[in-house]
N, C-alpha and C positions, 0 to 999 in steps of 0.2 A: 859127798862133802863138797866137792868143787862145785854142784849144783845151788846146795848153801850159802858158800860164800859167791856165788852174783848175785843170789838173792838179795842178800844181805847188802851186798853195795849200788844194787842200783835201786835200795830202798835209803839209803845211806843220801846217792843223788839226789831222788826225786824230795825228799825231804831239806836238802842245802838247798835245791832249786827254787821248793816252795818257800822257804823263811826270805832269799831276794827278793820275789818277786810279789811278795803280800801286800809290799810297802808301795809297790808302783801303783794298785790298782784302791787304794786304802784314799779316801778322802780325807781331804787337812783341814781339820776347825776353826774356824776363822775363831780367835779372842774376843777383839776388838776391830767394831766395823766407824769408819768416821764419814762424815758425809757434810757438804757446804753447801746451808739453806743462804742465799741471798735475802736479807730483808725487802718485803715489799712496800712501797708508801700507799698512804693512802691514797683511793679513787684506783689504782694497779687492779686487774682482772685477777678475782683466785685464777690457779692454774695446777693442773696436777701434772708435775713437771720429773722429766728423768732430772738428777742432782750428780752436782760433782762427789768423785770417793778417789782419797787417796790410792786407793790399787783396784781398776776397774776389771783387773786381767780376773781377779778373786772372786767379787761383789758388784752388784749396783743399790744404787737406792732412788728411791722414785716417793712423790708427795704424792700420798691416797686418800688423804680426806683432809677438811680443814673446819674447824667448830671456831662459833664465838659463844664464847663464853658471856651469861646474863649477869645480872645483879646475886642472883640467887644459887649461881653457880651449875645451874642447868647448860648444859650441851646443846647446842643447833648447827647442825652439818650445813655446812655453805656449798653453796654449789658453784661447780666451774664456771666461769665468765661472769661470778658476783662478786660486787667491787668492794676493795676495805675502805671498813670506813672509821673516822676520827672516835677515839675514846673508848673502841672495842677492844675486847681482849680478846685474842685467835691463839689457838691449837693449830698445831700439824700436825699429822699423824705419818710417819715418814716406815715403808715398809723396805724391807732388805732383802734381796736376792742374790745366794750364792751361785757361782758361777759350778759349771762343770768339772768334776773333782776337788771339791770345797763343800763345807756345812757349814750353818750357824746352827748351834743348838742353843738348851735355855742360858748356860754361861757366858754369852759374848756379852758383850759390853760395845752401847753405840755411842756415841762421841758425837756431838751435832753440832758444828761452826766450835771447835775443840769445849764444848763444855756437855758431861756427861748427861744424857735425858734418860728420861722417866722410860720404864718398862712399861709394854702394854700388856692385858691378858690374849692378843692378837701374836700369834707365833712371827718372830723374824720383825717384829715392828717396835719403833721407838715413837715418844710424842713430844712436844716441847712448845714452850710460848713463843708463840710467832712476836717481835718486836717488828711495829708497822710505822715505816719513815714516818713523821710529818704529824703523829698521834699525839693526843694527848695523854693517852695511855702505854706506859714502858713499863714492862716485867723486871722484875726486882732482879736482881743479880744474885741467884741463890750460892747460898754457903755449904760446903762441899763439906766441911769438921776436920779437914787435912790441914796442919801447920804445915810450917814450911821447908822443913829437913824431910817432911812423907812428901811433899808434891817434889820435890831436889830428886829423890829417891826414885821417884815414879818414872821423871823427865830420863833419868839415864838409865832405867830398865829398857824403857820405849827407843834409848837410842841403840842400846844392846841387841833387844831386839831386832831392830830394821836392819843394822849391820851382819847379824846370822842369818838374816833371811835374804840377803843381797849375795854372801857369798856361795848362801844353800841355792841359792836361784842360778847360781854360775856355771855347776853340775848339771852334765845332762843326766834324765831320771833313766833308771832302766828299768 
């Protein structure tokens, strides 16, 4: 019987020990990944360039490719050190890399210069119209179908958010 009950409790332990420590070694899903393309003007060298992200400790983002777009709506990959030029339409193709203990899986949500872009079928990558200083050609400021009590909405989820994760970041993890 007394052989039972330590059985019993140091399956008791090792099972409270396992439920703390699941959480430590568990990777966190990045949501929402955001990232700040600088506009380039024309005659500017493409560049496939590491980019600013609100929380680098997380993610990075980095430009992988860059298309102009024809008349006809055909793709042509520009290669780095080719210059933009006036009345083109360009793509970026902006890919995401989660840091050590982090994922992005297919639910994030990328955010680029704070306006939502396009999914690619490329894992961890988003795409969006490059506005090119000094062009003749400027991408239309697309419409997102959110009134303005769902973007109110949205704005103080996002502050909600950053404030639970400022004071979860305050804890050291065990």
């Amino acid at each position: 019987m007394k052989q039972i009950k330590s059985i019993t409790a140091l399956l008791i332990c090792a099972l409270i020990t396992a439920a703390f420590t699941a959480n430590a070694f568990a990777e966190t899903t990045i949501s929402k990944a955001y990232a700040k393309v600088n506009s380039p003007s024309v005659g500017d060298s493409v560049e496939f360039i590491e980019l600013h992200t609100d929380e680098p400790a997380k993610y990075t983002a980095r430009i992988t490719a860059v298309y102009y777009i024809d008349e006809n709506g055909g793709k042509t990959a520009a290669s780095e050190g080719d210059e933009y030029k006036d009345g083109v339409k360009y793509t970026a193709q902006i890919t995401f890399t989660a840091a050590s203990g982090y994922c992005i899986d297919e639910n994030t949500e990328y955010y680029i210069n704070s306006r939502k872009a396009d999914s690619c079928d490329i894992p961890c990558t988003a795409e969006i119209t490059l506005a090119v200083n000094g062009s003749s050609y400027q991408p239309d400021e697309p419409e997102d179908g959110r009134n303005i009590l769902q973007k109110i909405a949205d704005f103080f989820s996002d502050i909600i958010f950053r404030i639970r994760y400022f004071f979860w970041s305050l804890f050291p993890k065990v």
